[in-house]
N, C-alpha and C positions, 0 to 999 in steps of 0.2 A: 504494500500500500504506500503511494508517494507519501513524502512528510508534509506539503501543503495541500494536498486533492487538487492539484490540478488551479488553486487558486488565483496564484501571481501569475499564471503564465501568459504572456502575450503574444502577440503575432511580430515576427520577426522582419524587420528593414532591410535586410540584407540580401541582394540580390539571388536571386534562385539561381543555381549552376555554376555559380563564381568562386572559383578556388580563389579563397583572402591569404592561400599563402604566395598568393601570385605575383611575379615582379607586376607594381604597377605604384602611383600616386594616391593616396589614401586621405582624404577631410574630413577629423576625425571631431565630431563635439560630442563633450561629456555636459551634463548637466546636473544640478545638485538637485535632488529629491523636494519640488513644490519650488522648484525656482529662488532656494532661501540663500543669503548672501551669505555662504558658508568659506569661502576663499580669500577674503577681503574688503576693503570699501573704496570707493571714488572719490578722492578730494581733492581743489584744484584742480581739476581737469588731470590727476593724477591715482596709479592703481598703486595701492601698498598694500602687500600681502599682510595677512593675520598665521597663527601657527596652522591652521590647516593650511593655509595658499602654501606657506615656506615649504613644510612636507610634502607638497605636490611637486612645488618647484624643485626639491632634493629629490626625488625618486625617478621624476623627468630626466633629472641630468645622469642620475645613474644607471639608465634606460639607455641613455645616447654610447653609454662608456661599454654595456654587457648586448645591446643589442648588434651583431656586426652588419647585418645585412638590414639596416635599416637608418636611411638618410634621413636625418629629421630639417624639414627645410625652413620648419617656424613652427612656433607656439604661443599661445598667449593666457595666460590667467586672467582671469576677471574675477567679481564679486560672487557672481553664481554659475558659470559654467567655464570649459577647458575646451579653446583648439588647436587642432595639433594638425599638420600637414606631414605625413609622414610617406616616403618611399621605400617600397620595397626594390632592394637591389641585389643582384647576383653577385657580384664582388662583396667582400667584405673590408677593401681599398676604397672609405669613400670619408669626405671630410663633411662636419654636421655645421650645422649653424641654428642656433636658439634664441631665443628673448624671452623672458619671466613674464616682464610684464610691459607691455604699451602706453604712452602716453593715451587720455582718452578725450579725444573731440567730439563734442558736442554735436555738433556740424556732420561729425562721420565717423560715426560708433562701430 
């Protein structure tokens, strides 16, 4: 007998037939549970992480260091969700480039 019956389960986003360990460009959003400003807050038009964001931002960068076949091209922390732009690539000869966190404009969120 499942431990939830079937409760939480939902219908899945992910392409039908698509091998995700397949080289290709991946846009990846996480979002916190009800949308709650669980990563940090906006002030001056600036993002300062809180200790969950920091912890994201550390396990990110440990991600870049133990993942080899995988180019990270960008990512961004916000207040309530994570994007990450991530490649999958054949070589494990490939150089990453990151950002924590982005100034945030108003104008172009």
């Amino acid at each position: 007998m499942p431990l939830f019956k079937i409760r939480y389960q939902t219908e899945s986003n992910r392409l039908k037939n698509w091998d995700y360990y397949s080289e290709a460009i991946y846009f990846i959003t996480l979002v916190a549970q009800n949308r709650e400003c669980i990563f940090g807050t906006i002030a001056d038009d600036k993002m300062t992480l809180n200790d969950n964001g920091k912890i994201i931002e550390t396990e990110l960068l440990k991600s870049i260091t133990i993942r080899e076949r995988w180019f990270f091209h960008n990512w961004v922390i916000m207040p309530n969700h994570i994007h990450l732009l991530i490649e999958i690539v054949s070589s494990s000869d490939v150089e990453t480039h990151c950002s924590a966190s982005l100034p945030y404009n108003r104008n172009n969120p």
